[in-house]
N, C-alpha and C positions, 0 to 999 in steps of 0.2 A: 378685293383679292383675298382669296383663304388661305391664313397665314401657315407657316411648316417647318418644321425646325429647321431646318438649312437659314431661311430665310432669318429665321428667330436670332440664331447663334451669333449669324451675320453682325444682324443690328443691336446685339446687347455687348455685342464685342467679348465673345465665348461666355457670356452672363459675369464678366466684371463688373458692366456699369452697376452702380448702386450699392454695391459690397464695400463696407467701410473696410479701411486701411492706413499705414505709416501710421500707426498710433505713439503716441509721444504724452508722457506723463509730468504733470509738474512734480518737483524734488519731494514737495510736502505731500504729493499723494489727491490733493486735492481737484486735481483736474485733470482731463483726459481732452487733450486735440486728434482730429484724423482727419482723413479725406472719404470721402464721399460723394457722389453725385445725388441729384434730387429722384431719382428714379431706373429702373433696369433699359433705360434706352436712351436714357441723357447722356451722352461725352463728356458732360462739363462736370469737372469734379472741383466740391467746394469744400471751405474749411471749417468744419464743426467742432465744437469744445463742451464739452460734459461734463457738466457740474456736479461733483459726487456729495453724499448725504454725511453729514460733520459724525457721524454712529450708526450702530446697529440699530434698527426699526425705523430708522430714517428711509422715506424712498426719492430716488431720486428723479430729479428734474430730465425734462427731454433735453435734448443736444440742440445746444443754441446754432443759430448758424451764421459765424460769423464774416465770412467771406462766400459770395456769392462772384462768380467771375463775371459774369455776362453782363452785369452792371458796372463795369470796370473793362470793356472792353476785347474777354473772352472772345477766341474766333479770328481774329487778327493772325495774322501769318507769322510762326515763328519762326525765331533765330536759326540758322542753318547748324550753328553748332550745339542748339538745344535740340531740335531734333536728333542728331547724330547721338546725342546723350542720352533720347530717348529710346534710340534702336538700339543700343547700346544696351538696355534693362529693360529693353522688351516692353517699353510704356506705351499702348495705343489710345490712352486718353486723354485730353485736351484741358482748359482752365490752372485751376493748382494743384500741380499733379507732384508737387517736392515744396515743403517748409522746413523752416529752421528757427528754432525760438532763441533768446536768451537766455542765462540761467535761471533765471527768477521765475523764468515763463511769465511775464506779462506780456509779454510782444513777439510775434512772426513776423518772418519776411519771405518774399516768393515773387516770383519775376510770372510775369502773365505778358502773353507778346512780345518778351522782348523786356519789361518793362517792372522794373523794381518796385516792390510797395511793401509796407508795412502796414500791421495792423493789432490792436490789443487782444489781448486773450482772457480778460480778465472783464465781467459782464458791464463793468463801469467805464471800459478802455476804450483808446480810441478806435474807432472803424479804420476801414481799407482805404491806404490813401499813398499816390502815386510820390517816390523819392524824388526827388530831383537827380536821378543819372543819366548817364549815356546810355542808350542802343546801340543793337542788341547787346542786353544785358542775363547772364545766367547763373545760376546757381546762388542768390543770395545768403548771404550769412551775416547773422547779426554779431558784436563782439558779444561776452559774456553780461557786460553790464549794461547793455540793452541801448547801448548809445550811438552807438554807429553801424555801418552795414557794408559788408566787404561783400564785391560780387565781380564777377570777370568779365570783361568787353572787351574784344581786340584781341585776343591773345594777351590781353594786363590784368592785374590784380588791384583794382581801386577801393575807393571809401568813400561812401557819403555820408554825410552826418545830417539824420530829419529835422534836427530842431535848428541848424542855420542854413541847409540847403549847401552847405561846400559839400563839392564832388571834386576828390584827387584822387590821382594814379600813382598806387602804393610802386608797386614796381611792374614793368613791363619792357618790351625790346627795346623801344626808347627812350628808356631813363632809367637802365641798370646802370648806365657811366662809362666811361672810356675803362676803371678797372675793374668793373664787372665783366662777367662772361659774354657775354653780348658784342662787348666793346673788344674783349682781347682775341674774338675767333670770323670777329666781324657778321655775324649773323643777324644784326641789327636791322630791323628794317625786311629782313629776307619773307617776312610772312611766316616760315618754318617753323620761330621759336615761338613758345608759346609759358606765360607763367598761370597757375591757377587752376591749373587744366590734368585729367589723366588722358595720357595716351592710349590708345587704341588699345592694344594687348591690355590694359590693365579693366580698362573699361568692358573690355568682351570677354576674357578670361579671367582675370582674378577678383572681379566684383569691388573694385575701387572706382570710383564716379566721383571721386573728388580731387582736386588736387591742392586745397591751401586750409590751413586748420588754427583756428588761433590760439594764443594762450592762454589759458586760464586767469587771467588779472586784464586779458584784453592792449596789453602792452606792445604785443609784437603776435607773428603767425609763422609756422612751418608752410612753404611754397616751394612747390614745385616746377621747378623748370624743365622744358622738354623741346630739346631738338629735333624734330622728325626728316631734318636734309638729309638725314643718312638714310630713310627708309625710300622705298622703290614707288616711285612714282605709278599709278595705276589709271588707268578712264574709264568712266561709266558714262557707255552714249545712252541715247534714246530713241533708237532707231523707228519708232514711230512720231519722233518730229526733227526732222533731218537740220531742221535750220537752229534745232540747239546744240547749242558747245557742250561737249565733254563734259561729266563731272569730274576735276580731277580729286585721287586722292590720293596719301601714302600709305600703302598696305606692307606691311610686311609678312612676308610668305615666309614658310619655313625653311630653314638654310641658308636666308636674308638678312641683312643688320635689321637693328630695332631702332627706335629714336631713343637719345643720347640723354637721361633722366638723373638731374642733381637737386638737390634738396638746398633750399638757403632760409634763415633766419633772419626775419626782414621786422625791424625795430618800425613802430609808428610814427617815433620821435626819430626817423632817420637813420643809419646805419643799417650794412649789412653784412651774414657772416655764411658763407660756404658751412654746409654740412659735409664733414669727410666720411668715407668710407669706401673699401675695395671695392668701388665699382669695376673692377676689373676683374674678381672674382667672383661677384653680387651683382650684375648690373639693373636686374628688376626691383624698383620699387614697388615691396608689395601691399602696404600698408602704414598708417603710421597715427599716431594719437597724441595729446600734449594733455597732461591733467595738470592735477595741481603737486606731482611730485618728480611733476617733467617730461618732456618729450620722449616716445619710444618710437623705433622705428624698424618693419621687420622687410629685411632684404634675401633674394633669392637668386643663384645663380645661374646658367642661363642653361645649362644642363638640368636642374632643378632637383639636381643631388644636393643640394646643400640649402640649407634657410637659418637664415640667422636674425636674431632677436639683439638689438641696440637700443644700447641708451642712449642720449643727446645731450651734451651738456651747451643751451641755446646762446652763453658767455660766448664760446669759443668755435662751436659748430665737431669739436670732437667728440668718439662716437665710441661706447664700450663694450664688448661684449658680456651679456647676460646669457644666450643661451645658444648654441649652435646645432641642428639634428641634420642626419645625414640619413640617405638610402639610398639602395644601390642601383633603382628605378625612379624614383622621385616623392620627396619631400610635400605633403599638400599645404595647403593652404587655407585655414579653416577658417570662416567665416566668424567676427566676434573676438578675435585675440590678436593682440597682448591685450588685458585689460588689467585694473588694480581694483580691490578690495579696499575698504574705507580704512585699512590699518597696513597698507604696502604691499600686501601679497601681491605678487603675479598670478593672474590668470594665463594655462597656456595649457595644449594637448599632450598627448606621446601616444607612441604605439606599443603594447605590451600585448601579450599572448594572444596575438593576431586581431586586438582590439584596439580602438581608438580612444584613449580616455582621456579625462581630466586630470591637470593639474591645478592646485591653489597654494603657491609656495612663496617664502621670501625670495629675491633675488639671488642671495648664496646662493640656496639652495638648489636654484635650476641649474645656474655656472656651475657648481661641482658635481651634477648628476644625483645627489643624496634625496632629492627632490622625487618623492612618492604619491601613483592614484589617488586619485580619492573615489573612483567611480572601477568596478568591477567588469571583470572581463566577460565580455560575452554581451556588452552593453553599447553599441556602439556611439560614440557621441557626433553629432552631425555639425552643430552650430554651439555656440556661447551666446545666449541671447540677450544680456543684460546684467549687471552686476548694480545690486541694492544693499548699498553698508556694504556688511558681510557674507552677504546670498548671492551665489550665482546661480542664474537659471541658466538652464541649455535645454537642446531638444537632443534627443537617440532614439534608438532603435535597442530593443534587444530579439525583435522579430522583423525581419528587415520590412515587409507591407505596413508596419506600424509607425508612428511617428511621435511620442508623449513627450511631454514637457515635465523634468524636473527640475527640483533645485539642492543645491549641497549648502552648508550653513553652518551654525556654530550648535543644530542639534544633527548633524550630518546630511546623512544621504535619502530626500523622499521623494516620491513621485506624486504630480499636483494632480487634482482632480482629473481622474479618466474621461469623463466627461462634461457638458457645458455647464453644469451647477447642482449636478446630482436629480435634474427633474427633467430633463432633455435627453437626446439618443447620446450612444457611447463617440466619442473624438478618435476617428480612426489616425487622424493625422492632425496634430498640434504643435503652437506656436503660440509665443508668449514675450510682453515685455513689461518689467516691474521696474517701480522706482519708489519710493516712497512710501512704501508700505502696501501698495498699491500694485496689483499683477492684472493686465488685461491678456487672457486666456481665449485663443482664436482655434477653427479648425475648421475640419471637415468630418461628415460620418460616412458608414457605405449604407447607411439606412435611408439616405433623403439626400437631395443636394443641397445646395449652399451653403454658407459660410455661418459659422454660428459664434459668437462672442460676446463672452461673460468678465465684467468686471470684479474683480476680489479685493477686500480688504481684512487683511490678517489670516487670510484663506477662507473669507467667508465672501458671498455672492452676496451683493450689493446695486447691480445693474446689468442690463443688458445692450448692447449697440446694434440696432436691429438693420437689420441688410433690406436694401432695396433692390434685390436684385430679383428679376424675373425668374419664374420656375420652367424648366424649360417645356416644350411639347412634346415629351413623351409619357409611354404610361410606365412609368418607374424605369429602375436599371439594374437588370434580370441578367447580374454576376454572382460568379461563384469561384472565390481564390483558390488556390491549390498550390502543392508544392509536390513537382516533379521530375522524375529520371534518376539518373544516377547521382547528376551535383543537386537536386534539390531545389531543381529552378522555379521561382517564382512566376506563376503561369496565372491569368485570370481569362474564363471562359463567358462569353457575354452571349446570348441567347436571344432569339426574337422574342417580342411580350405574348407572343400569340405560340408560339411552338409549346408541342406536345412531344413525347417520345412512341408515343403509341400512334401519331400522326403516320406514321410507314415511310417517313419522308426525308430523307437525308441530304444535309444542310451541307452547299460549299462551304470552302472554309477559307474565310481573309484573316490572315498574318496582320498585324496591327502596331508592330514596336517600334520604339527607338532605338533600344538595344546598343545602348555604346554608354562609354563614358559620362558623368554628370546630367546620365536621364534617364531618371528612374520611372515607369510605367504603372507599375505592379504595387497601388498602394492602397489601404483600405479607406478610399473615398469616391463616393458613387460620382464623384463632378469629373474624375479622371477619364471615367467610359463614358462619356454624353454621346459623343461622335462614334466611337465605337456600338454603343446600342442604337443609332441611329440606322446606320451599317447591317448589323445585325437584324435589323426590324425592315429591310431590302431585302431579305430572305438568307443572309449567312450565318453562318456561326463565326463569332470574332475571336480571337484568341490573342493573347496582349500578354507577353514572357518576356521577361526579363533575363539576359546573360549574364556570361562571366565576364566584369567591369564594371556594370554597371552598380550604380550608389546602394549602400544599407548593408550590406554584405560583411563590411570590415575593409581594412586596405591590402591584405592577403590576397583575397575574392578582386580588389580593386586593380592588381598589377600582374595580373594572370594575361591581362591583353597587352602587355610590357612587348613591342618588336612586332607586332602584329598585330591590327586594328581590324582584318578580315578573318581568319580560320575562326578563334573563339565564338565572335558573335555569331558568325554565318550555321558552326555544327548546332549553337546552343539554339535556335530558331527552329531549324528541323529537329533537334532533340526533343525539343518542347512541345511542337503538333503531334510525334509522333506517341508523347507521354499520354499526352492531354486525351489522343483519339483513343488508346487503350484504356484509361480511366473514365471516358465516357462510357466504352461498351460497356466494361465489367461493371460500372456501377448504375447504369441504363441510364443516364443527365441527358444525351444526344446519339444521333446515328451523324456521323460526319462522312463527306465526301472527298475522300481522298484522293479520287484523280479529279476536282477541281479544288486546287487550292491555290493564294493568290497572296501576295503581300505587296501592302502598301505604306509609307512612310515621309518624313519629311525631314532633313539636311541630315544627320545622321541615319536617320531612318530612312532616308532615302536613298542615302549610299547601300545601308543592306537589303533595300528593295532591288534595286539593281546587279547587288552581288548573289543575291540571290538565285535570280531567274540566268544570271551568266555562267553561274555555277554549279549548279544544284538546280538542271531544270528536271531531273528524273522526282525532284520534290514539289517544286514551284512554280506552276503552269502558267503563271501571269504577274508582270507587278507594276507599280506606279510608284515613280520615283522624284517625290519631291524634293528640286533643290539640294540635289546629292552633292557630295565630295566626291568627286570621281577619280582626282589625281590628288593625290595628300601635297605635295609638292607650290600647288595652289594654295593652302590652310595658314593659318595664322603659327608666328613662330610659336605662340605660350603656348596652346594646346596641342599641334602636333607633334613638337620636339619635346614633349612632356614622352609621348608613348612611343615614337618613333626614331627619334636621334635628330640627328644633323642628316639633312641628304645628301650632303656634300663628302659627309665621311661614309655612311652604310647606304649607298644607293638602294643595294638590293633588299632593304625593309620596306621602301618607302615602292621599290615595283611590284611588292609581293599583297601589299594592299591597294593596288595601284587597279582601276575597272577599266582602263583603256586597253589595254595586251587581250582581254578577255572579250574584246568586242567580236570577234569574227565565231564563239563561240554561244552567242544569242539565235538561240529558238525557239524561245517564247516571246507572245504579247511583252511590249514592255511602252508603257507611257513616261512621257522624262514633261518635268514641269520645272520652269521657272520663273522668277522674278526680275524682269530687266535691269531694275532699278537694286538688286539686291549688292550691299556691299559686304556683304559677313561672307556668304558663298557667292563668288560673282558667279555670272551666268555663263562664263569660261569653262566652268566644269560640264557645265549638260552642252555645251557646243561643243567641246574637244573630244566630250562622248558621243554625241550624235554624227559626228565626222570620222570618229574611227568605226561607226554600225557603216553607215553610210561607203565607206570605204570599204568594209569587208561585205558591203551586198544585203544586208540585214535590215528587214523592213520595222519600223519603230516608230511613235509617233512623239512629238514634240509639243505640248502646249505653252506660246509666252507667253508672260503676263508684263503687259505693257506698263508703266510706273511702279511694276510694285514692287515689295524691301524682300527681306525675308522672312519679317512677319505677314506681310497677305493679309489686310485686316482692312483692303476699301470692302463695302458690303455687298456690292454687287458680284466681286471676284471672289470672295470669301464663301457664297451661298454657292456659288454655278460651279464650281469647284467641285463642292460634294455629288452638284446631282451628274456632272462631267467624268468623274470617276466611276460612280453607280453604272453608268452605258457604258461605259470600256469595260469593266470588270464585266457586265453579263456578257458582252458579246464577246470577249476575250476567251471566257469560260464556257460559253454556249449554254447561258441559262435560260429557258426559257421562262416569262411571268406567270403562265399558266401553271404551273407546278407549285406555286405558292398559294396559302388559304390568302 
């Protein structure tokens, strides 16, 4: 069978398999672990360690490979709450796909199947070899001195220790105690409570995937406790096998309670102590970390006007304020912070002259506000990516398509190599994490695809970690970024490999964004347009713009869609074809076809496929709407009452981006897709919208996908997908094949 990029994309699972990743540094700089699979079409991701060169002219060694899953059992069915963890961070890979070392790093730990294991990291150490715990077991963590292994089964918090094989349960619903929480609200036993564990919201919206952390001496650990009897019970059937039960689960919709999140300090040797703090003003925990100068902890309340920055004092479980910032739309939450400097500073953000920057301060100094940038306006900072000594690295923008990795220090403010090691293409978009002297420098370019990453010591290249991952089947990715209109929207035009301008032949035109909040499109790396130059190489011209909200912009740019999730994005879409098609003519790039034009998208992108063509059909002649939001009302409480409020209190925000009222006003093609199985947008929104078409007489088509999430990553759905859209979009549009070379 002659293979095709549909099918390609499918089976390399979007070309992750193979691309090393989670890289983790020992303290001394000496060694590098990551994950990796053996090839661009292998699932199974293993554990490699790279052995760096003791100097300069030293070369170093290939990446040992020290966990192999398939000999241990890979494949095996996992834990129902590790997948959930998985969809959770968007993880479609299988084997060891999360470790966690000691401090020393001689030792990992990681759960395959279900099933706890450790194993050395160190070329003399021991191999992979199965704990003695309980199943299903997830999220292993070693303590710091490499002696025990704390991991969650059941909704508990336990410990095994490898060298005598005891397995106990630190704390969990049955053995918090008659005066523990459990015991005095009776929730024991209910299934509900859960220690160890992040809830829902934290896990899908604020990028926390963990819920227990230990302390630094290995004495005791910060855990998390989580009620979810307060959140709304929801079922995910499987309407194509009638004789199974419901999924249930507890979703919480927006204008919902949330599950009931308290923090306690849980001693090894026994005792425990409640963490205080306004959860009645804070109830999100958003983050939280334990070094060696103590636990912090950063809390947000449920309007998400307010974020506050706590200390821990783990004696007494009472809580300080360090730093509190307020806005009068919402406070973010950035990725990487609080963290300390080798000498007590605080790492933390602020927003100053419509930028995002850095802070590196004593503690005073944040509490009394005296606490000043170190990073320049006009710079935006995205993440904190790691703190070494006295270096912090983070990643910004000060062109929002771009992505570079700097670091601030005690010779200030530089930005690390623009590209993989000075003899490679430029990093349109980088990432990086340093420890030890030691900086591994990862990215992407818009010259080539894949992933390319360069080890550094002292800022000198030292190695390379070479990617396995498939190139895909096209002939290149024939983009051209742009900045258009009045706001200066970031637009990229992707073109067939075969189109000419002098060809006399003008190109429909497919819409291509996500276009909302936390999904930025429009970035200089050619792996962003695979699918779109695929697209595009079906005879259209693709166009992939970016609005007002979405990421790089600043948080000015960021809160412009503040009360309304529909007018911004929808005008900025048609602003941007209309930029785009006037800058094609005047500078002769393409002849585009203006009355067929078509947009297609996926859960946000799929909502303004939808809003699109209900609103704006005098622009939009067709669209396809993967897995939309159709009623905000349905949406998780963190992200939608971020931009929209409470539905309870300003109804009319939440009908004003609302595609159900709008159904009787459908005249155009429109495809609705979903995932039966999908729990992040249930499949309630494309049936409540295809029941209000259907009710106002509006003919529409529906494709379900039977098991699948909201990733879409079985191969066989993931490939017919694309070619199932390609046939609705031509006949939607009435293109005929013959008009293409």
């Amino acid at each position: 069978m002659t293979d095709t990029f549909p099918r390609q994309q499918a089976r390399t699972q979007k070309f992750s398999l193979g691309a090393p990743r989670s890289f983790q540094i020992s303290p001394d700089g000496s060694k590098v672990a990551f994950l990796r699979s053996k090839s661009g079409t292998d699932p199974v991701t293993c554990l490699w360690v790279l052995d760096l060169p003791a100097g300069p002219g030293h070369s170093a060694s290939e990446p040992r490979l020290v966990v192999d899953p398939v000999t241990i059992g890979a494949g095996a069915d996992e834990p129902e709450e590790e997948r959930a963890r998985r969809e959770r961070s968007r993880e479609s890979a299988s084997g060891v796909v999360a470790f966690a070392t000691d401090a020393a790093f001689t030792m990992a730990a990681f759960a395959v199947s279900g099933q706890v294991y450790t194993t050395g990291l160190t070329p003399d150490g021991p191999g992979p070899a199965a704990a003695k715990a309980l199943t299903p077991a997830i999220d292993p963590r070693p303590d710091p001195s490499g002696q025990r292994v704390a991991y969650v089964c059941d909704g508990a918090v336990r410990i095994t220790d490898p060298r005598t094989g005891m397995d106990t349960e630190l704390i969990g619903p049955r053995t918090a105690g008659p005066a523990g929480p459990d015991g005095a609200d009776g929730a024991a036993g209910s299934g509900e409570v859960t220690y160890g564990l992040a809830e829902y919201v934290a896990a899908e919206e604020m990028d926390r995937h963990r819920g227990y952390w230990w302390a630094p001496d290995g004495s005791a650990m910060l855990v998390a406790r989580v009620d979810n009897s307060p959140v709304n019970q929801w079922f995910i059937s499987d309407p194509a096998n009638p004789d199974h039960r419901p999924a249930q689960t507890r979703y919480p919709a927006a204008g919902t309670p949330n599950a009931a999140v308290s923090l306690l300090v849980v001693g090894l040797g026994g005792g425990t102590v409640p963490v205080s703090w306004d959860t009645e003003a804070c109830p999100y925990l958003a983050t939280a970390d334990w070094d060696a100068a103590g636990p912090l902890i950063v809390v947000q309340s449920r309007d998400q006007r307010r974020l506050r920055l706590l200390a821990v004092d783990p004696a007494t479980g009472a809580t300080s304020l360090i730093r509190e910032d307020s806005d009068p739309h919402w406070v973010d939450i950035v990725p990487g912070v609080p963290a300390r400097t080798s000498d007590g500073r605080i790492v933390w953000t602020t927003t100053a002259g419509g930028t995002r920057r850095l802070i590196v301060a004593a503690p005073n100094a944040l509490t009394d506000g005296s606490a000043e940038p170190v990073t320049p306006e006009g710079l935006n900072l995205r993440e904190v990516l790691s703190v070494d000594g006295d270096t912090v690295l983070f990643s910004a923008s000060d062109e929002p398509t771009e992505i570079g990795v700097w670091a601030y220090g005690p010779g200030g403010l530089t930005k690390l190599s623009a590209d993989s090691a000075g003899d490679g293409p430029e990093l349109g978009t980088a990432s990086a994490v340093g420890t030890g002297g030691t900086t591994v420098l990862f990215g992407h370019s818009l010259e080539a695809s894949g992933l390319l990453t360069t080890v550094l010591r002292e800022r000198q290249s030292v190695a390379r970690i070479e990617s396995h991952a498939e190139q895909p089947l096209l002939q290149g990715v024939h983009v051209t970024l742009m900045s258009v209109g009045q706001r200066d929207l970031r637009a990229a035009l992707v073109l067939p490999h075969w189109y000419e301008p002098d060809l006399g032949l003008a190109l429909p035109v497919l819409m291509d964004p996500y276009g909302g909040p936390h999904g930025q499109r429009v970035r200089a790396q050619a792996d962003d347009y695979l699918t779109s130059q695929w697209f595009a190489d079906q005879g259209f011209a693709v166009i992939v713009a970016d609005g007002r909200g979405t990421p790089g912009r600043g948080p000015d740019w960021d809160r412009t869609v503040a009360g309304d999730l529909s007018a911004c994005a929808l005008e900025d879409q048609a602003d941007a074809l209309a930029a785009v098609a006037d800058l094609c003519a005047t500078e002769e790039l393409a002849d585009l076809d203006l009355t067929k034009v078509a947009i297609r998208g996926w859960s946000f992108g799929g909502f303004l496929s939808a809003l699109a063509v209900l609103r704006r059909p005098d622009v939009f002649h067709a669209g396809i709407a993967g897995a939309p939001v159709t009623e905000w009302r349905l949406y998780d409480t963190h992200y939608t009452e971020r931009y929209l409020g409470d539905p309870n209190t300003h109804p009319e925000v939440y009908d004003r981006s609302s595609l159900l009222a709008d159904a009787p006003k459908l005249t155009r093609p429109l495809m609705i897709i979903h995932g039966l199985a999908d729990d992040n947008v249930a499949v309630a929104h494309s049936l409540r919208l295809s029941s209000a078409l259907l009710e106002a007489g509006r003919p529409h088509s529906v494709l379900p996908l039977t098991g699948v999430t909201h990733m879409a990553t079985q191969e066989e759905v993931a490939e017919n997908l694309l070619l199932l859209q390609v046939d609705f979009l031509r006949k939607a549009l009435g293109i005929e094949l013959t008009s293409w070379p």
